[in-house]
N, C-alpha and C positions, 0 to 999 in steps of 0.2 A: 525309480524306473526311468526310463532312458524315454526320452521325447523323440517326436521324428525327426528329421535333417529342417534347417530352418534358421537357426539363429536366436540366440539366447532372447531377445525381444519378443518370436513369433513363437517359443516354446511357454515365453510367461503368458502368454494373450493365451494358447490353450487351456495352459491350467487353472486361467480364471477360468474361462468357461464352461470348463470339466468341472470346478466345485460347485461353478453357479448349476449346472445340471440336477448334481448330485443331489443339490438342496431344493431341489424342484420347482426352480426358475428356468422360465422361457428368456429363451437370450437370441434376440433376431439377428443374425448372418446368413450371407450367402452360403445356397445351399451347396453343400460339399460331403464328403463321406465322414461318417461317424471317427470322433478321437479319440483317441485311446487316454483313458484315466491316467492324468497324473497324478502325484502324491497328494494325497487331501490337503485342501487351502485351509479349513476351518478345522481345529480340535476337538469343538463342539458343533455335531450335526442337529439339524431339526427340519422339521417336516418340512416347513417353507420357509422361502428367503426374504429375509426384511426388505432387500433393496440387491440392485444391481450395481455394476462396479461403479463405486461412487467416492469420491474425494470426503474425507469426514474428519471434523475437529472434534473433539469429545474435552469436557472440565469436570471440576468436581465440586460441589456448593453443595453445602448442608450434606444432605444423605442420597442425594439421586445424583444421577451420571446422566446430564443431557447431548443431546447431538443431534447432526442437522446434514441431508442428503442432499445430492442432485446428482442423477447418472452423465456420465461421460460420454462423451459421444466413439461412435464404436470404430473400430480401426478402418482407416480410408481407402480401403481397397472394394473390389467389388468381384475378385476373382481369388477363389481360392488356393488357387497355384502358386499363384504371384504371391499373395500373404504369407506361403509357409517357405518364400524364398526370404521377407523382409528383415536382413541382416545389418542393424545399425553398425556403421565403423564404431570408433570412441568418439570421437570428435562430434557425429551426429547425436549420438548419447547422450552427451554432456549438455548440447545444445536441447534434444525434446526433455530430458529429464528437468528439467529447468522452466518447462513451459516453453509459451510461446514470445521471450522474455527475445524482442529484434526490433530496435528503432526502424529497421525498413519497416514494418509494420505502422509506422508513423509518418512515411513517406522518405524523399532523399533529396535533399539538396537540389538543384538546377538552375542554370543561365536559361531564364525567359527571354526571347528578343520578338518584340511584336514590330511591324511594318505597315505599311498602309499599301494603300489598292496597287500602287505603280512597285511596290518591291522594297521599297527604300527605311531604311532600319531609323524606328522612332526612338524607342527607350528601350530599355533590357535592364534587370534587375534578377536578380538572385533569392529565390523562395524555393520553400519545403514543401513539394508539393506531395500529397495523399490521395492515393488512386484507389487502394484497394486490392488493386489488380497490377499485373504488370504491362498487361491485353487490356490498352481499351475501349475494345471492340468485343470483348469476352463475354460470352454468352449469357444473357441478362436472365439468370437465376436467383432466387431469394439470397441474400447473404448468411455466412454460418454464425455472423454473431450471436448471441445470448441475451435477453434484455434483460440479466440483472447485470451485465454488462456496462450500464449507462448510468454514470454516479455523476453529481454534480461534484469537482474537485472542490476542497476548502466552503465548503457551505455556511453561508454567512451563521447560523443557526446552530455553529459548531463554533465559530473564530470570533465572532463581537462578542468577545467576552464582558467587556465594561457594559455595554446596555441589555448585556442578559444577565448578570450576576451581581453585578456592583450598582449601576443606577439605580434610584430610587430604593434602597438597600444602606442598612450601617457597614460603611465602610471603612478602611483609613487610607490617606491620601500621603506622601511624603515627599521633598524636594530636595537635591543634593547635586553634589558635584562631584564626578571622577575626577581620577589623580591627572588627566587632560583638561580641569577645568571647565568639563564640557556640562552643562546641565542636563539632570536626568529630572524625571515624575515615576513614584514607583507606586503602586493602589495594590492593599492586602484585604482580602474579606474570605471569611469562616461561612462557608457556603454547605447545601447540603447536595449533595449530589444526582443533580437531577429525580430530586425526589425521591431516591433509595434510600433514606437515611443513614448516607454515609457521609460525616463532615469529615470536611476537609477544608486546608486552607488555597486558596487561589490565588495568584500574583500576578501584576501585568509592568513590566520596565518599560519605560517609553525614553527612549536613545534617541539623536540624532542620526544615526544610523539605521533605525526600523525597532520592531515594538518585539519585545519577549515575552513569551507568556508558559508561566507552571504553575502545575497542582505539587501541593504538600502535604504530606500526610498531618493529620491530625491527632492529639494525644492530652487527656484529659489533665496529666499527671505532668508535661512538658511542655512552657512555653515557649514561643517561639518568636524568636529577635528582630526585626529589621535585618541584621549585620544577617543572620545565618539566611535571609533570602538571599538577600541581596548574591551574598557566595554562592550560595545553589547558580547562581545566572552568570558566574567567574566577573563579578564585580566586589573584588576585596580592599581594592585601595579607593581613596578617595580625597579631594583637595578638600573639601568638605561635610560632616557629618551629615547623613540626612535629619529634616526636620520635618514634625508632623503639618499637615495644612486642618485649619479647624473651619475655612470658611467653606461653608454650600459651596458658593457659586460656582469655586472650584471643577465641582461636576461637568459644568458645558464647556470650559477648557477641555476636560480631559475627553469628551463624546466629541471634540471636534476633532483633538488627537487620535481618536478610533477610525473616525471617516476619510482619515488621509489614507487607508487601507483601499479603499476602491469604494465605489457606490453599489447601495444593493440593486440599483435595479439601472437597465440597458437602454441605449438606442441602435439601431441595428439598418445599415441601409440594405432598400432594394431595390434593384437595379435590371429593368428589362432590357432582352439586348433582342433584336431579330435576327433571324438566319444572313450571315455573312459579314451584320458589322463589327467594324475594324476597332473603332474608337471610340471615348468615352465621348467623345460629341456626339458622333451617330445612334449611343446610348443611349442618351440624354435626350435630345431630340423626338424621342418617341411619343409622339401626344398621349395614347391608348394603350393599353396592352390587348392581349391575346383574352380568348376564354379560358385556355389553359394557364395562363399567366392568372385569371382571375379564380379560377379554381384555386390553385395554393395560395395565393392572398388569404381565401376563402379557410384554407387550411392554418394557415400562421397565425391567426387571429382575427378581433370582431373589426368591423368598418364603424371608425365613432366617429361622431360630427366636432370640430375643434374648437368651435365657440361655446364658450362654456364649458368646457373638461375642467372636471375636477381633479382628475388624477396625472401622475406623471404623463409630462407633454414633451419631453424628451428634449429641448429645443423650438418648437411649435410654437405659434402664436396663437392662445386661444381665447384673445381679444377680438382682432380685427379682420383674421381669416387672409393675415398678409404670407401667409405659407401652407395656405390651398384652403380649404373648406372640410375637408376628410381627411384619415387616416385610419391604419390597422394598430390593434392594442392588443397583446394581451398578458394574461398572469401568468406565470410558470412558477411550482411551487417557491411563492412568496415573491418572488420578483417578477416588478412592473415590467416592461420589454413594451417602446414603440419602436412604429418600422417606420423609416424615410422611404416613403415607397416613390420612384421616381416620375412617372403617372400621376399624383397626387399631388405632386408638388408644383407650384406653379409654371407655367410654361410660358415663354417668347418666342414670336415667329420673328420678332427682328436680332435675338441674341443667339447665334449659334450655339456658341459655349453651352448657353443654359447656366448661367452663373448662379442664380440664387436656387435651382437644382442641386450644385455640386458645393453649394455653401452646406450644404446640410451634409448629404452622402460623402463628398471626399474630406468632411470632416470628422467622420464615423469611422470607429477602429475596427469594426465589423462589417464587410458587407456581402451579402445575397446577389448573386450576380443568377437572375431564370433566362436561361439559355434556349430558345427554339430551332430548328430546324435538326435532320439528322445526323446523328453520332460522326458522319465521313467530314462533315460541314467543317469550315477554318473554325477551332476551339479556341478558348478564349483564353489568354492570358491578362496575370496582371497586369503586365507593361504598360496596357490597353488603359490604365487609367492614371489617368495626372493626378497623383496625389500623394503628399509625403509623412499625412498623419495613419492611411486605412492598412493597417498590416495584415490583415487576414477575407482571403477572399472565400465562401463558399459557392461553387459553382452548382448548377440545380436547374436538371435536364427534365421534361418529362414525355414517357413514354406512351402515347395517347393508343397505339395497338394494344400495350400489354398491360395499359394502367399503372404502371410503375414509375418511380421517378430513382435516378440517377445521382451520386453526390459524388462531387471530387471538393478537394479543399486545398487551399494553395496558400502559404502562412512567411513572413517576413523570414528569410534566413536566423534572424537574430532571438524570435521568438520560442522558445524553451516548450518542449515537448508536452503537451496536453491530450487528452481522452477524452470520445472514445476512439479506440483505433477505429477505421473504416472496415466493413466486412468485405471479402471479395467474393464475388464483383460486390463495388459500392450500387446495388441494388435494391427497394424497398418493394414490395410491393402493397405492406400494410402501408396507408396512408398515415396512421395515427401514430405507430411506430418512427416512420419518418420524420415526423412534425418531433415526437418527443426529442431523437437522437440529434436532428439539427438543432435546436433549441440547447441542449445542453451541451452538444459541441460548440455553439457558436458562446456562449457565455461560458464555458471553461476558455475558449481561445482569448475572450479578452482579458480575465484576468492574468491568462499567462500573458498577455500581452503588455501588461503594466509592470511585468518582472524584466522587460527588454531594460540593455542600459540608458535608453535616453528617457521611458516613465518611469525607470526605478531614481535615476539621477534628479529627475525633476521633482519628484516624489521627495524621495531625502534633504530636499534643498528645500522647499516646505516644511516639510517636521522640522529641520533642524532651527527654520526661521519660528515658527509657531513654538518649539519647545524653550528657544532664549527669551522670545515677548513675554510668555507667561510669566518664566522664571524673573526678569527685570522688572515686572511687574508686582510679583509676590515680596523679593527680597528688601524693597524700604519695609517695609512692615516686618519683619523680622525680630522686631524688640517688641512688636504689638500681637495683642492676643489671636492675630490671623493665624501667626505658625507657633508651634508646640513647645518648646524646650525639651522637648524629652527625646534626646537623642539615642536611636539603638534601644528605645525602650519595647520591651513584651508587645507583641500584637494581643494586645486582648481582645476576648471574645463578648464580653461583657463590661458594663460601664465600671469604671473605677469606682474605691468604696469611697472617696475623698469626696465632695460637691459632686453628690450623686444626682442630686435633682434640679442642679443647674446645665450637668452634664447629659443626661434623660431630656433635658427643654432643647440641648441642643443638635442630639441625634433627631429630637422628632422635626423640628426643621429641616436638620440637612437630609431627614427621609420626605418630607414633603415637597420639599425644591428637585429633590429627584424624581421625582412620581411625576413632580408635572413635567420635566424634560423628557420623560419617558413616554408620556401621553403626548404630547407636543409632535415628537419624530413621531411616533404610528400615525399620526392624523395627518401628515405631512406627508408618508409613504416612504418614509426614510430610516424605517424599522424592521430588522433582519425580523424574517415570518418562519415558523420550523413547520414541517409536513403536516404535522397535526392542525397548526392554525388554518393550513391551505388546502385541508382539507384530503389530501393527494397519500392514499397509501400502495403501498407496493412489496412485495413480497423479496426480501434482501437474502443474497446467499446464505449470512450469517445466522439466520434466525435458527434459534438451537429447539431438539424435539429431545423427549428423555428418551433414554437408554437403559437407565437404569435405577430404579426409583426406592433402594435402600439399601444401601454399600456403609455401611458403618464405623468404615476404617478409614485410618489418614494415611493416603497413597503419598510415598515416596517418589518414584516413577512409575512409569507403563512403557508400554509398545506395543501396539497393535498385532492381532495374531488374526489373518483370517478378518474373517466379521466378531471375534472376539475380542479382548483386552486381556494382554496380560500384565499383572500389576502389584508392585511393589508396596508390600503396608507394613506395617508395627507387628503385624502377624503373621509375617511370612508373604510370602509371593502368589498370590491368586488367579484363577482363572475367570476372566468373569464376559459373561455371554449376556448381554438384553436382562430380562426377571430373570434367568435361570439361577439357580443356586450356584455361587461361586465354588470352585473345584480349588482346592488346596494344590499348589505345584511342589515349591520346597517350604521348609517349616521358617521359624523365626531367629532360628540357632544360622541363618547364609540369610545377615541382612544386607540387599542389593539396594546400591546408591544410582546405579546405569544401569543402564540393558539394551540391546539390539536384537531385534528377530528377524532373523534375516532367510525369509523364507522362500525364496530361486533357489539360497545356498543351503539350505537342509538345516541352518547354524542358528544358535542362541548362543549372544556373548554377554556375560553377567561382569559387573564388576562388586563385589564384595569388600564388605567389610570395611573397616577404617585403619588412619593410621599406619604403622607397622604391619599388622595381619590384613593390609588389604590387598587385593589379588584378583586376574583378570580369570574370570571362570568361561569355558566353551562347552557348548553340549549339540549333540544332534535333535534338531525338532523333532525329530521321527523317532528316534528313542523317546521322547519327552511323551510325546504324542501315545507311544505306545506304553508307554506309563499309565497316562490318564484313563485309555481306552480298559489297562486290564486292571485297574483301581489298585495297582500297588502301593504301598505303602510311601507318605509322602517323604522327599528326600530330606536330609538334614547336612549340612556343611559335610561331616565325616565320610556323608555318603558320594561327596562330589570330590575325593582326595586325586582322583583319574582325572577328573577334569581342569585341573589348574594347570596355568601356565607359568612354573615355576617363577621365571625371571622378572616376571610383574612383579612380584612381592615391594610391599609400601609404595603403590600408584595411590596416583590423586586424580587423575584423569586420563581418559583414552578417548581415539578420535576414531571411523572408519571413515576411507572413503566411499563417497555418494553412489560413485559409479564402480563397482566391480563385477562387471559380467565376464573379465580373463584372470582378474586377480584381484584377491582383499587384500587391502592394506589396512595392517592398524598401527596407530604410533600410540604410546603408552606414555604417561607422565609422572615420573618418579624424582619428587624435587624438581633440581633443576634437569634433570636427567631425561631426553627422550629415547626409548629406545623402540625402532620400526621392524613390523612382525609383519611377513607375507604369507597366504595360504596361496598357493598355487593352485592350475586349475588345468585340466588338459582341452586342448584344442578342438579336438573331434569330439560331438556327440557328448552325452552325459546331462542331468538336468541343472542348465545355466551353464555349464562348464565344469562343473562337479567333480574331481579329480577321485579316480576310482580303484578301490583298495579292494583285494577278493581274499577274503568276506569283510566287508565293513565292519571295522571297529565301532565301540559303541560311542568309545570318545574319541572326539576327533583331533585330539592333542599333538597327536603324532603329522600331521596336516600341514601344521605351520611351523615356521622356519625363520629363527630371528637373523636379520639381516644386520644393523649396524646399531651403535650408538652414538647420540648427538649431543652435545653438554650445551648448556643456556649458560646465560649471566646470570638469571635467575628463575623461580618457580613458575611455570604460564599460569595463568588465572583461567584462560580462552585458548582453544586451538582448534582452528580448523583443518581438512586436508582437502587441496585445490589439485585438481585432477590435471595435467598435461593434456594437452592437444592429442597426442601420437604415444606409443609404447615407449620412446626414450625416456631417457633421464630428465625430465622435465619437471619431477610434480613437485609439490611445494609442501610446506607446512604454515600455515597463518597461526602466530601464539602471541598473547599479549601479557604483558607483565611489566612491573613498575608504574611508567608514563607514554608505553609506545606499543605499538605493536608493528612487531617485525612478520620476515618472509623467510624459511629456511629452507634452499636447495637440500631437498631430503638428500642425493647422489653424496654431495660434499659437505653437507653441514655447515656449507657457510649461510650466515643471516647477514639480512639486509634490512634496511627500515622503512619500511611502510607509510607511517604516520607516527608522529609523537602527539601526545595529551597534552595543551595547554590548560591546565588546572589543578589544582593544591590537591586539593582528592580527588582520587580515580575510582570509579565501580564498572567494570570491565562484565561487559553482560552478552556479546557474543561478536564472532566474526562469521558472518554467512556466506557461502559462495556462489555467488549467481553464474549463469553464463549467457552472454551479450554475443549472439551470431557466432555463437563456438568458441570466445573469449572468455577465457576466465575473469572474473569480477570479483569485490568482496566487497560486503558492505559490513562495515566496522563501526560495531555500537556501545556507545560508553556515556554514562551518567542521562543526560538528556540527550545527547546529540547522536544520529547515526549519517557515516558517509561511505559515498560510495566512492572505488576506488580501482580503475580499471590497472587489473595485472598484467605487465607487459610480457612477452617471450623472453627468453634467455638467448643470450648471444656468451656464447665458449662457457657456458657455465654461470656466468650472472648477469644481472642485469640492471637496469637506473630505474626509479619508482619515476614517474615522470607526467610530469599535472597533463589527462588530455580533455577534450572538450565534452566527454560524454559524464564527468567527474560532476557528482553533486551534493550537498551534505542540507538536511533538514533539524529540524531540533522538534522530538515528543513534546507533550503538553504534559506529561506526569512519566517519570522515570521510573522506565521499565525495569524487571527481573528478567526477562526474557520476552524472546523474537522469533515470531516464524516466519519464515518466507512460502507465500500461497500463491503463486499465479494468478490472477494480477496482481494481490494484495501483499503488503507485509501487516504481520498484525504483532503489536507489542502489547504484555499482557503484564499488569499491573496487579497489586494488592485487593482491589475491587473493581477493575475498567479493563478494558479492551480498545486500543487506538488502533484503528484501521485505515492504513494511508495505499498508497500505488506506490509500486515497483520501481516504473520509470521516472517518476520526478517526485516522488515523499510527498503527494501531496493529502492531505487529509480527505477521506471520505466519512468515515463515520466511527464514533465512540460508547460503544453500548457497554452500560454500567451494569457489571456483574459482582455483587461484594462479597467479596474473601476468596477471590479467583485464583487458581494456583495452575499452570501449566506443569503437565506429567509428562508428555511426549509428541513430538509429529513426524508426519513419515511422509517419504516420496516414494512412489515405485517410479520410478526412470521414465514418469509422464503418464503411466498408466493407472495408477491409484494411487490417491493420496490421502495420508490422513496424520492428525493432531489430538493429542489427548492433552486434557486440562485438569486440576482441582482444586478445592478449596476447602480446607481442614475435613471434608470428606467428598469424596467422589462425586463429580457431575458435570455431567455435561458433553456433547458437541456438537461444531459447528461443522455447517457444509461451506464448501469454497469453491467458485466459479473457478475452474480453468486449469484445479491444480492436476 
């Protein structure tokens, strides 16, 4: 049925809401005239609707299909004229389909130049400032952030791997040298995984260059080498073999190597300024603060007396009370945090400066700048403060009519993109809300702040000092019983059968010398604390609800149909809806390895078979649909001879593009052979653009139209399709094979390279394509490591891959099978885990252990719903994801 005038974006938004009707969900919109049904969303109808349009991950573990909701927020208009005109170009497409995936979202760059009272230009410096807003002066409403929003990045309770797994623990410890002579420490322990009982082995290389850390699968039947870690970490050569270290003490080397990572817990200045002052003197200067200034103190933390703290004093003296008598303190899940509050700190009426003030504050990488008088008043910049260690200022206004407080943040040019973004307007009105999102914005900004090059430079230049001491220190002993002889020998799990009871006296020492190192740091306050210890729960997008609580079969793939799943098993292709009984679609004679459902386009694309007889199948959902609804008989291969698209015959892989609201595009991988297949679509009217045939064929074979063939070097492993900006000749192919992954102008077939793999073995596990302010991106994932890699334009047809500043590459903790890309998150899904980093800088947020986890499928509708299916040698599971 044909939608009204409007645009393929404003015709999908109705026909959610027409299904959502159907199924006897209230859906709040402005009020407007009744829509005319479109084509049913769901296969399977039922009385009420589980949920509204919601973004949803779904896996499959044991026998149940779990998953996990959150509605979306509803389209931003408030007039319904306007909404049924909302006509994405592509460019916009490409961009909401993708999220809300825009570094301005994290502010932009700016020449700050502050000056004093007569005019005259003091300092000027260059920071990323974060407004929220573009206005501001913009009307002081709640912000649309989310509070599952607010993740602490790289959480110690996630990353200290050594004093969560390995201290006080049988471990093995090793020392060596690459083929640069340069010494390494590498620590291997047979760990259970977070309690799931799932062993696995765990590794940590400690470089002069920064620390690596993997999980390794475990196998009762396979031992596992030194050498074969080491290679997992592309460390094959070496000037010398590793050797085991037998002694304890070992231990507190290596927990000091761990703390060269950042400290778990914060000092944070704060800093009162009054309406109109210029400079950090006038700052400083302030004997008192405000009652509004004493309110958020109030809010940030307790008032503790310094004499006598027992707990982290940040710097403080809590002997003699020679840097004031008071301070603010408090916990944030597991980290200590004091504040240099500048009030508090001692004051002189004969030192302008305020020197032993700004010893403390302009030596803090963090500072709270509470800002009084009204929003018109001269605003503050950094400039405003002499100091060349505090890279990160947050500004913090509060609004005493409307109770709300205000946050801008303003971050060294050089400091590396950190969360959470600010909401627009940067508005609060929850008080506690505020307290949280400052709190863990300002301790996500310091540690990105230790990623800048002069504390990552100083940082490195430390390990590299501390990892040669050890090692000069260990190697006279080298003929003595301190280190092993057993070069490259087995990581065993268990004591040798050889002087087993000398061997047994000597783990239980070297587990008691680490127990008390391990008690030592907690009492100290120098021990990453995890949510549980701190008490601090909170309800996370990811948390998965069941769906489906006895699927008996081992799913191949899926795709989301509707609020259904439809899914590919040992038994044929099923329909499967919440408990309802799964509905057979085809039998097990058309076994599908892929599938797309692609439901604006009316289209189901199957890929079949193996081999020689494998072949790319097309069907109308609506036919399929009207299959199910009049219980005919289920189809079998024979019966699908209509729907094959001959010249597929012997693919091994097909790609569509993300964005087809004027045209699908599919490229097909037969060997090295790509060959690209267009469905046309007509301009006017039609549902999505739907190209209209009178009377509709039932298959749609006849639709699509092969355009050319492309020849490889060799077979892709990985291929994505990267969308062009505009309708020209622009789009791309991203395919990876051998040791590289190339770019191929689909128009000419000419490739270009991307990235080559420095590593003896490659396992090629996906290229995703982001888009960055309308830019196409890919992020290229292989073995442990994924980067990101911004796609330039083409200039006459091609173009130079060329390093730009927004390029960045991280490395997983356990090598992934597969990748999704979620808004904000990406999540790499493992044999038994779930790694959940962010988008914009790969940084870890969280790893929730799910065993025998198998990813089946995920889906974007073009920023309107999304969703993801998982399993695990049977059906279960999904998750919900903020923002997709």
């Amino acid at each position: 049925m044909e939608p009204e005038p409007g645009g393929a974006a404003a015709a999908l938004l109705r026909q959610k809401r027409a299904a959502l009707r159907r199924r006897g969900c209230s859906f709040e919109s402005p009020s407007s005239a009744p829509q005319p049904p479109g084509p049913p969303m769901d296969p399977l109808s039922k009385g009420s609707c589980r949920s509204q349009m919601a973004q949803t991950l779904l896996w499959k573990a044991k026998s149940s299909l779990s998953f996990g909701i959150q509605p979306l927020q509803s389209w931003p208009t408030e007039d319904p004229e306007v909404e049924s005109q909302v006509n994405l170009s592509v460019s916009e497409d490409l961009g909401c389909r993708r999220g809300d995936f825009s570094r301005k979202h994290y502010g932009s760059v700016e020449l700050l130049i502050s000056s004093d009272a007569d005019g005259a230009i003091q300092r000027a410096g260059r920071f990323r400032v974060e407004n929220g807003s573009s206005d501001e002066n913009a009307t002081a409403l709640p912000g649309t952030w989310r509070r599952t929003d607010v993740h602490l990045e790289n959480p110690e309770y996630h990353t200290r791997w050594y004093f969560k797994y390995f201290l006080g623990q049988v471990h093995q410890n090793y020392i060596g040298n690459d083929a640069e002579k340069s010494p390494f420490f590498l620590s291997v322990t047979l760990s259970d995984q977070n309690n799931q009982r799932v062993p696995q082995y765990r590794a940590i290389l400690w470089r002069k260059t920064g620390t690596q850390k993997i999980c390794l699968p475990y196998s009762p039947t396979k031992t596992l080498s030194v050498k074969s870690i080491l290679s997992a970490m592309n460390l094959d050569k070496f000037e010398k073999g590793p050797r085991e270290i037998f002694h304890p003490e070992i231990q507190k080397d290596l927990l000091v190597l761990e703390e060269q990572e950042g400290s778990v817990n914060f000092k944070f200045g704060v800093l009162f300024a009054k309406d109109g002052q210029l400079t950090d003197d006038e700052m400083l200067s302030n004997e008192i603060g405000s009652d509004a200034f004493q309110k958020f103190l109030n809010l940030l933390g307790d008032k503790i007396t310094l004499k006598g703290w027992t707990g982290y004093r940040g710097g403080l003296d809590t002997k003699n009370d020679t840097t004031g008598t008071h301070s603010v303190y408090t916990v944030y899940h597991g980290h200590e945090i004091m504040f240099h509050v500048s009030t508090m700190l001692p004051y002189s009426k004969e030192n302008k400066q305020q020197v032993e003030r700004k010893r403390h504050i302009g030596n803090d990488i963090v500072t709270i700048v509470f800002q009084e008088g009204e929003e018109p008043s001269p605003a503050f910049k950094p400039s405003m403060i002499r100091s060349h260690f505090t890279h990160i200022f947050a500004l913090v206004r509060y609004d005493q009519q409307n109770d709300n407080y205000r946050l801008k943040i303003f971050s060294e040019e050089s400091v590396p993109l950190f969360g959470p973004p600010l909401p627009s307007p940067p508005v609060f009105t929850d008080h506690q809300e505020f307290r949280d999102f400052l709190l863990v914005k300002l301790i996500n900004g310091e540690k990105a702040t230790l990623e800048t090059p002069t504390f990552a430079q100083k940082r490195r230049r430390t390990l590299d000092m501390l990892i040669r001491s050890l090692y000069q220190d260990l190697m006279p002993d080298l003929h003595k019983n301190m280190l092993n002889r057993r070069s490259f020998s087995d990581v065993l799990p268990e004591s040798p059968k050889s002087a087993r009871k000398k061997e047994e006296a000597r783990q239980a020492e070297f587990v008691r010398i680490g127990q008390a190192l391990k008690l030592k740091s907690i009492v100290r306050g120098d021990a990453p604390s995890s949510l549980v210890a701190s008490g601090i729960c909170k309800k996370e997008p990811w948390e998965p609800q069941c769906f489906c609580s006895d699927f008996p079969y081992e799913a191949v793939c899926a795709d989301p149909w509707g609020q259904a799943l439809l899914v590919s098993t040992d038994a044929g292709v099923l329909l499967v809806d919440d408990d309802l009984p799964s509905v057979p679609v085809f039998d097990k004679t058309l076994p599908v390895k892929q599938m797309h459902v692609l439901e604006t386009l009316d289209l189901l694309i199957l890929r079949a078979d193996k081999g020689k007889d494998a072949r790319l199948f097309v069907f109308r959902l609506s036919a399929v649909h009207k299959a199910i609804e009049s219980k005919q008989p289920v189809k079998s291969r024979c019966d699908c001879r209509d729907n094959k698209l001959e010249k597929t015959k012997g693919c091994h892989l097909y790609a569509i593009n993300t964005h087809h609201s004027r045209e699908l595009r599919i490229v097909v991988a037969i060997r090295n052979k790509l060959l690209l297949i267009t469905r046309k679509h007509n301009k006017p009217g039609g549902l999505a653009g739907i190209s209209l045939l009178s009377p509709l064929s039932e298959s749609p074979v006849e639709e699509f139209q092969y355009i050319r063939e492309i020849c490889l070097s060799d077979s892709p492993a990985v291929m994505t399709l990267v969308d062009g900006p505009t309708e020209e000749s622009d789009n791309l192919i991203c395919v990876a094979y051998r040791h590289q992954f190339d770019v191929v102008n689909e128009s000419t077939g000419e490739a270009f390279r991307l990235h080559h793999v420095e590593a003896n073995r490659v396992n090629f596990v996906a290229a995703i394509d982001v888009y960055e302010d309308g830019e196409a991106g890919l992020l290229l994932c292989y073995n442990y490591s994924c980067i990101y890699k911004k796609v330039c334009p083409f200039n006459g047809g091609s173009f130079l891959v060329q390093p730009s500043a927004s390029d960045f590459q991280f490395c997983w903790n356990q090598a992934p099978y597969a990748i999704v890309c979620a808004f904000p998150y990406l999540l790499a899904f493992t044999t038994d885990s779930m790694e959940i980093r962010l988008v914009v800088n790969g940084n870890l947020v969280h790893t929730a252990v799910v065993p025998q986890l198998q990813l089946v499928a995920s889906r974007d509708h073009h920023g309107l719903l999304g969703k993801s299916f998982c399993s695990r040698s049977q059906p279960r599971g999904a998750l919900p994801l903020n923002g997709l």
